[in-house]
N, C-alpha and C positions, 0 to 999 in steps of 0.2 A: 558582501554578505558572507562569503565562503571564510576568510578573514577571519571575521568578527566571531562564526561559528565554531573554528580551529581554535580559537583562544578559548572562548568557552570549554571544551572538550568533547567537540561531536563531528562526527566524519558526515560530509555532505556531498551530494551529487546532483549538480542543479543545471538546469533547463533556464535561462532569462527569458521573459516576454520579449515576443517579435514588436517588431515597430507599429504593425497594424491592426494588434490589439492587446488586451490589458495580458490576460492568462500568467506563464510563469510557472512553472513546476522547480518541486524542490525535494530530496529523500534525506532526511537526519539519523544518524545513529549514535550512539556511545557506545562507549567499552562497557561490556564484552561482547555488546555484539560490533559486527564488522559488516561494511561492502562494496563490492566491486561492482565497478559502474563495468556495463555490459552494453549500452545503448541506449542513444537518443535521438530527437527528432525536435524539428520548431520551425514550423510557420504560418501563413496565416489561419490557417485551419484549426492551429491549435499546436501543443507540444506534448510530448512524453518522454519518460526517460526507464530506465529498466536495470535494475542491479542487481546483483547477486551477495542475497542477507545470510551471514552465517553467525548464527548463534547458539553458544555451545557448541555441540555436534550434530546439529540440524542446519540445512541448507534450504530456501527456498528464492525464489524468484518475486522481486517486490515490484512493482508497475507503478506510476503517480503519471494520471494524462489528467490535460485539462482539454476540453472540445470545447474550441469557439461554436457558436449559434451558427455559423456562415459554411459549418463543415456538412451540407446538408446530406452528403454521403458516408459521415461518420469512417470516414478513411482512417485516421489514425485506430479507431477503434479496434477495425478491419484486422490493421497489421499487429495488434497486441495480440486478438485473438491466435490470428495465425501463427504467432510466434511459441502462445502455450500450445499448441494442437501440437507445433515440432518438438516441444520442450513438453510433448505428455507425462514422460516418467517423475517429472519434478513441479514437485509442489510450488502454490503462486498465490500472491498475493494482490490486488490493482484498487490503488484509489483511486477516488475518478470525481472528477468537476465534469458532468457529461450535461448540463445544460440542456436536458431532455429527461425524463421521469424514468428512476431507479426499479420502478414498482410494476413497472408493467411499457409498451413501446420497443424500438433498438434498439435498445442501451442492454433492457433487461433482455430482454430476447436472444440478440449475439453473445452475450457471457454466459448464460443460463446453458448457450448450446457447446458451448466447454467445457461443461461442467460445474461452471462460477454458483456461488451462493451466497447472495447477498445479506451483508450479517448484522452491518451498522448503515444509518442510512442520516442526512441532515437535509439544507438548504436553503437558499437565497431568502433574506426575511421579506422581497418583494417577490418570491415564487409562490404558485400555486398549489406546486407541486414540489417530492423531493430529489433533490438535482445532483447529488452529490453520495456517492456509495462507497463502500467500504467488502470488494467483492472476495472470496478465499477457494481454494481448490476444497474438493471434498474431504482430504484428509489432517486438514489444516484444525484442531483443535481450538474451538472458541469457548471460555468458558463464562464470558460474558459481554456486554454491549448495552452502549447510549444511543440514544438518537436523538441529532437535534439538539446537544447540550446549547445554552447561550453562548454565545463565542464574545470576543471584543470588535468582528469587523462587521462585513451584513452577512456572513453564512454563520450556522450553527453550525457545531461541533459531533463530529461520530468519532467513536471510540470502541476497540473491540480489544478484549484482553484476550489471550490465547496464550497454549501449554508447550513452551519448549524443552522436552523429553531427553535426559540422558540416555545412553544405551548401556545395556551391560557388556561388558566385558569379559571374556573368557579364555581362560587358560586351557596349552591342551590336551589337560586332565577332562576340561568340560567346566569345572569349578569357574565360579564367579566373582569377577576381582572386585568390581567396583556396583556397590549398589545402584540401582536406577534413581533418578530425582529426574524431579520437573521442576520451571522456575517458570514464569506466570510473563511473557512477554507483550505488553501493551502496545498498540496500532493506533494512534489519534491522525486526524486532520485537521489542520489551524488551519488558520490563516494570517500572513502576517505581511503589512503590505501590498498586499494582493495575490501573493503566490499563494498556492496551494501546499504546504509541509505537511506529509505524515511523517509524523515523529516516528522512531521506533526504541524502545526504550526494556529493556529486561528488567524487572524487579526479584523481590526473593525467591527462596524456595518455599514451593508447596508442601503440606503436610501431608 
């Protein structure tokens, strides 16, 4: 897959399903944005992987876990969290295949106590409930979201656009070199295969 992704033109950092069950995590990007994989994990509990998304001159911290059903302690969860609490200064991003409801329960409960706010949300079309979130730090700029789009596999589709911010620049007069812009960076999660990809993908500039 990583292959077939490189020739397309998108930088990937991927997590393979364990042998004992389906899961699979995956983070895509293109030019201009970038990232560095930071850490991963996979077993049968489940897998996550954790990179560092730089677009333009905003940095934040991206999370993609998938929880197996079997992880009845939500341990991987655990350590994402604890990972933002140490990484408080830096904004975060975490999709999540949590096979337990986004809306309310653990899932929502442990992120919510990070700070998390859940922005886009989908799920299993034999779920009852929605299994699959799309969680951001609070300073993370959303300017819009899906829920639930149809997808091509059994999960629907979330999708959250958000504002990646130039900064100004200053000479030191004080004067200001470079006007600010924002450029509109979209967060989806497929599914493709069975893995779980959020895309992450910059579009234009805002007006």
């Amino acid at each position: 897959m990583s292959n077939l992704c490189h020739r397309m033109g998108w930088q990937v950092a991927h997590v393979p399903p364990s042998s004992e069950n389906r899961g699979g995590v995956a983070i895509l990007c293109r030019k201009p944005c970038a990232l560095l994989e930071l850490r991963k994990h996979s077993g049968p509990e489940g897998q996550y992987i954790m990179v560092q998304m730089h677009v333009d001159q905003r940095v934040f911290n991206m999370y993609s876990h998938y929880r197996h059903a079997k992880d009845s302690d939500f341990s991987n969860l655990h350590a994402i969290c604890e990972q933002i609490e140490i990484d408080n200064a830096t904004d975060w991003c975490v999709a999540l295949d949590g096979n337990s409801n986004m809306l309310e329960g653990p899932c929502h409960d442990m992120i919510t106590r990070v700070g998390g706010k859940c922005v886009a949300t989908a799920g299993h079309t034999q779920s009852s409930c929605l299994i699959d979130g799309i969680w951001v730090s609070p300073k993370l700029d959303v300017i819009s979201a899906h829920h639930n789009k149809p997808g091509d596999g059994d999960h629907g589709i979330a999708e959250v656009e958000m504002i990646s911010r130039f900064l100004k620049f200053r000479n030191v007069c004080g004067d200001s070199l470079t006007p600010p812009k924002s450029f509109s960076l979209k967060i989806l999660i497929v599914r493709l295969n069975g893995l779980m990809l959020p895309l992450v993908i910059r579009l234009g500039v805002l007006p």
